[in-house]
C-alpha angles and dihedrals in degrees: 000000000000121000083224091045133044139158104255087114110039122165088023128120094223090073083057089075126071105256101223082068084075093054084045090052099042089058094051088045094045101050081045086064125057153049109353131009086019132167100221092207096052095079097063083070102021102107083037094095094045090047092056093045087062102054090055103055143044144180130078093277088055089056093040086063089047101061084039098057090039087064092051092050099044076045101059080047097055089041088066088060093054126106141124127353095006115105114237088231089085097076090073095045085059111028098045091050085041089050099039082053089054097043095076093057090054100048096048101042078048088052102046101018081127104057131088116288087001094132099071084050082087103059098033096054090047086057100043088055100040083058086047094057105038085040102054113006130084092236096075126207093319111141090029104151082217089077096059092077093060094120086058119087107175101045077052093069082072103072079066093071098038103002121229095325089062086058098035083055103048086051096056091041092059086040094060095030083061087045095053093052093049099047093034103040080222126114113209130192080238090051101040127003096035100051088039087058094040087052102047091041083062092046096050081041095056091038095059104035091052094050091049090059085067126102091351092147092243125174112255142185125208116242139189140203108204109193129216136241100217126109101186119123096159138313128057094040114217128275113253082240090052093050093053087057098050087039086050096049089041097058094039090056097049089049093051080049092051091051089046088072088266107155093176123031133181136205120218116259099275099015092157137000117238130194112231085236095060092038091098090050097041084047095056096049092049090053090044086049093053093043086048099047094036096234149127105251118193093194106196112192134148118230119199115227094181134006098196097078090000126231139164150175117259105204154136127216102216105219119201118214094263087056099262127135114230102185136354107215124200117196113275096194121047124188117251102268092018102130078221124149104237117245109225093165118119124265125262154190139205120225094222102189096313093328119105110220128189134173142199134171132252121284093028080081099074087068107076082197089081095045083050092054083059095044087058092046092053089241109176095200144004137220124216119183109194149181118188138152142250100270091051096042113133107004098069092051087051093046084065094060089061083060093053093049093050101052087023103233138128123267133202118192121191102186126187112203087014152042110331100198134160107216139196127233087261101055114269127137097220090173126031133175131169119210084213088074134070117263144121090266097247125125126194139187159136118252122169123257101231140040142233131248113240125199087227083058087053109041086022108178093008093115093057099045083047079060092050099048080045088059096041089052092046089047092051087054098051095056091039090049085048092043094059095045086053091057090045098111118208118244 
């Protein structure tokens, strides 16, 4: 046998083809699948081509390729997300952990594809890794099969009953349910009619529940996202004179907002860059301007605190109409690379005249952890303000709304570089604006006042853990079923 062919399919036309032709295949299909410029139905098939690849070869140099070829592919993905100024050497800060957190799914489907209830290892194990890395590692929920379903809104209403992992699940079923009949020439009710039924049944559920969300005679404010002129992500910092203009523009927007009907308002992530010496002064404009004007500011900024290396705070000061400041918010949530001072304060929300408001900034948002923080403190709506890149414009803006639809709560999110939207707590961009095109960078719009309970915000994590007690009884049965074959004596 050949560590690149074996006999597992037999008789099949799939071992007539060099295998290396799979691996070939699951990197095309997989850059052809996520984040931007991505072909939605391609990742119902995407990981097809890899799983095959599998089940035809063995030995430690076949699976060697394989994790070669995975981080290629991963790679060709990240490269679709680069642009200026980010360095190309992100892609491998991202594709190669991304790759080493699906690795796992793939070898131990491979080892045990031919026991009992084996099919549904694939898809858990992905799970169970996609919640590890946007749990408890700084590169968020990037690469979450989930997310290739954000044009799709009503697929979206899902990751309301189970959260991304429901939807991440159902992807990778239909993904090694494809890869079983093919292999196998069988089709199963596991394999074919059950995950068909159980994707039609999500999609009349998110049809309807995204149609009923519709003309319901809900109560509603009107928001604003008021973008920034300035341009500034490090150094060089800013000239005082440029940072009166920006300041002056800035003012000026959030006034013509104001008289527009806005009652809350938000300011992009680094609107403007403020010297720790001029904070207390700045501090006190931005409060004078909410109390003038009658609204709700959410006043994003970033404030050195040294230049050599530098570092900075990242941070909003959340007004209240009166000119109080109810909270100051550092992001919790850098991103890798980011010289940002950490934010470790709790998480909270405004009550706005009935309405609870949060916010958060930015990248915080890839962690449904944090969204989760604001379901569990009732907040109605969430403010975000942002600041992203070409590559990244407008999937990031549309991963939020993942984030709306699972706590179900509003989102506004003021982007700079990016797709400025107002969303509903099902999902839907009512307002958009891009800060590539030319406006007046205002951004108005009409999101409810209050939110809707979820059963993820309810039952939160149980799906997975449902995964994780899956793999542990999978795991018993397998050492009891070897255990039983070892106490077997010859005649």
């Amino acid at each position: 046998m050949q560590e690149l062919s074996s006999t597992p399919a037999q008789g099949s036309y799939v071992d007539k083809i060099n295998p290396l032709w799979y691996l070939a295949i699951g990197v095309v299909t997989m850059a052809l699948t996520h984040m931007t410029f991505s072909i939605e139905v391609m990742a119902w098939v995407s990981s097809v081509p890899f799983l095959i690849y599998l089940s035809l070869t063995l030995g430690w140099k076949s699976r060697l390729t394989f994790f070669l070829a995975l981080v290629l592919a991963w790679s060709f993905v990240v490269t679709k997300i680069i642009s200026d100024p980010i360095p190309l050497v992100l892609v491998f800060l991202y594709s190669i952990p991304i790759s080493l957190f699906h690795l796992p799914g793939y070898l131990i489907w491979s080892k045990f594809k031919n026991q009992k209830y084996a099919l549904f290892l694939f898809p858990v194990i992905m799970v169970i890794m996609e919640w590890i890395q946007y749990t408890f590692t700084p590169i968020a929920s990037w690469g979450v099969a989930a997310y290739t379903m954000h044009d799709n809104v009503s697929l979206i209403q899902t990751v309301s009953l189970f959260g991304m992992a429901g939807l991440s699940f159902l992807i990778y079923w239909v993904n090694v349910s494809i890869a079983n009949i093919i292999i196998k020439r069988k089709i199963s009710i596991p394999t074919f009619q059950l995950p068909l039924i159980v994707l039609f049944l999500l999609i009349v559920f998110g049809s309807i529940r995204y149609d009923m969300s519709k003309a319901n005679g809900i109560d509603t404010v009107i928001v604003a996202a008021a973008g920034t002129d300035s341009e500034a992500s490090g150094l060089p910092l800013p000239t005082k004179e440029r940072t009166e203009q920006t300041k002056t523009a800035l003012f000026k927007r959030t006034k013509t907002a104001a008289d527009g009907g806005a009652k809350i308002i938000s300011w992009n992530e680094a609107a403007i860059f403020i010297m720790p010496e001029d904070e207390k002064e700045w501090i006190n404009s931005i409060k004078e301007l909410a109390a003038e004007l009658n609204i709700t500011l959410v006043a994003s900024y970033v404030s050195p605190i040294s230049q050599s290396p530098l570092r900075y705070e990242n941070k909003y000061q959340f007004i209240d109409s009166s000119g109080n400041i109810t909270h100051t918010y550092l992001k919790h949530q850098p991103v890798p690379g980011e010289p940002a001072v950490q934010g470790k304060s709790p998480l909270k929300v405004a009550d706005i005249t009935g309405t609870k408001v949060g916010a958060a900034i930015c990248y915080d948002y890839d962690f449904p952890y944090l969204a989760k923080g604001y379901g569990e403190l009732g907040a109605d709506m969430v403010i975000l303000p942002s600041s992203d890149w070409r590559g990244i414009d407008p999937v990031h803006t549309e991963m939020a709304a993942f984030r709306a639809v699972e706590q179900g709560h509003s989102v506004l999110r003021s982007t700079r570089f990016g797709l400025s939207a107002a969303i509903t707590p099902y999902g839907e961009m009512v307002s958009q604006m891009s800060s590539f095109d030319n406006n007046d960078k205002i951004m108005y719009s009409q999101l409810p006042t209050k939110g809707v309970t979820t059963l993820y915000s309810v039952i939160q994590d149980s799906f997975v853990y449902l995964c994780i007690g899956f793999l542990l009884l999978f795991i018993v049965l397998m050492v009891r079923s070897n255990k039983s074959k070892s106490t077997i004596q010859p005649y």
